[in-house]
C-alpha positions in Angstrom: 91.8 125.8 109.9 90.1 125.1 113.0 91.7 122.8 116.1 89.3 120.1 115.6 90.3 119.8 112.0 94.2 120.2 112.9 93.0 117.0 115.6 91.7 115.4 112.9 94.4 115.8 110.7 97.2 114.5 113.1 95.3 111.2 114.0 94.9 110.2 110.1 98.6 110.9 110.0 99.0 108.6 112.6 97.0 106.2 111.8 98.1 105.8 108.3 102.0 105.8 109.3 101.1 103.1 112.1 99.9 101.5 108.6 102.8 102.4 106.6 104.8 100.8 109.8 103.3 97.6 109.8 103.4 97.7 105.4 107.6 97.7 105.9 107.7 95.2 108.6 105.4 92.6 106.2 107.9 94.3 102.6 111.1 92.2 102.1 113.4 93.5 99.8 116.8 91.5 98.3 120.2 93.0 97.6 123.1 91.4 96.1 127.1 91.6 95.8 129.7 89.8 93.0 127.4 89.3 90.1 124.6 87.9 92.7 126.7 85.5 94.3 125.6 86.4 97.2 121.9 88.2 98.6 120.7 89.5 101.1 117.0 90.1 102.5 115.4 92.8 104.6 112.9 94.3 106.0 111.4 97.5 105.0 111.9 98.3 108.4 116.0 97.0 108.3 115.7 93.8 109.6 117.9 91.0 108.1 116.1 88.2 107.2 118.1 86.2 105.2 121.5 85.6 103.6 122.2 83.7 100.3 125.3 82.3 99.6 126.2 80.6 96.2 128.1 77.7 96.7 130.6 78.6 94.2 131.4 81.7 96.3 132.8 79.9 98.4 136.7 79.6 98.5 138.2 78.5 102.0 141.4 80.1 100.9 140.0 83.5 100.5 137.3 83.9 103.3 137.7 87.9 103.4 136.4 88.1 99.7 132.9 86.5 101.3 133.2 88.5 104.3 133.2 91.6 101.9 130.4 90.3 99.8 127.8 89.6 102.1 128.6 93.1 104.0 128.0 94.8 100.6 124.8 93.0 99.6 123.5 93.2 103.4 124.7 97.1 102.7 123.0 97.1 99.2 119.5 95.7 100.5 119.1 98.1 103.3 119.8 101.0 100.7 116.9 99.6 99.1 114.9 99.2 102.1 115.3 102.8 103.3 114.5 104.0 100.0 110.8 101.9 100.2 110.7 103.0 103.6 110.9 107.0 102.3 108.6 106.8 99.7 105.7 104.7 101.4 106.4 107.8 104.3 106.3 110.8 101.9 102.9 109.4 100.8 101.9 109.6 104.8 103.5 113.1 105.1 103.5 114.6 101.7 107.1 115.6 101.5 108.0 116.9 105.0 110.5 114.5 105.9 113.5 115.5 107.5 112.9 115.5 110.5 111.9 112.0 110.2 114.5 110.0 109.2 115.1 108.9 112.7 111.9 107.6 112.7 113.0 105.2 109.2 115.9 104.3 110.7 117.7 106.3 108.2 121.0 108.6 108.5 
């Protein structure tokens, strides 16, 4: 494989994860805690966008509880963001991804 072709190579690659990039910035993805009392919307790239609270969730004498349940469905729709994120990205890099999970944002 020549260099021109390696060249060529590495600017489709970035090219199409500069696409993949801008994909999980525009993909939203919801995860929920307590039966879906309570959801949470991110990013593909890990940005919270919203938070849902069912009213009935709400119990002034027991604010922890709701504390706990948005943290787990804030927690529960980032899983599902990172895994979007990794399989949009093993498209782009066809499997060699270990080295980028600091690029996803991941662990």
């Amino acid at each position: 494989m020549g260099m021109a072709n390696l060249q060529r190579m590495a600017m489709q690659m970035q090219q199409d994860m500069a696409r993949i990039q801008a994909e999980l910035a525009e993909t939203e993805v919801q995860g929920s805690a307590g039966g879906g009392v309570v959801t949470a919307v991110v990013t593909g790239k890990q940005e919270l966008r919203s938070v849902s609270i069912d009213p009935a969730a709400v119990d002034p004498e027991d604010v922890g509880m709701l504390e706990d349940l948005v943290v787990a469905a804030v927690n529960d729709a980032l899983e599902a963001s990172r895994k979007v994120a990794e399989q949009k990205m093993a498209a782009v890099t066809g499997g060699l991804g270990g080295g980028l999970g600091g690029l996803l944002g991941g662990r």
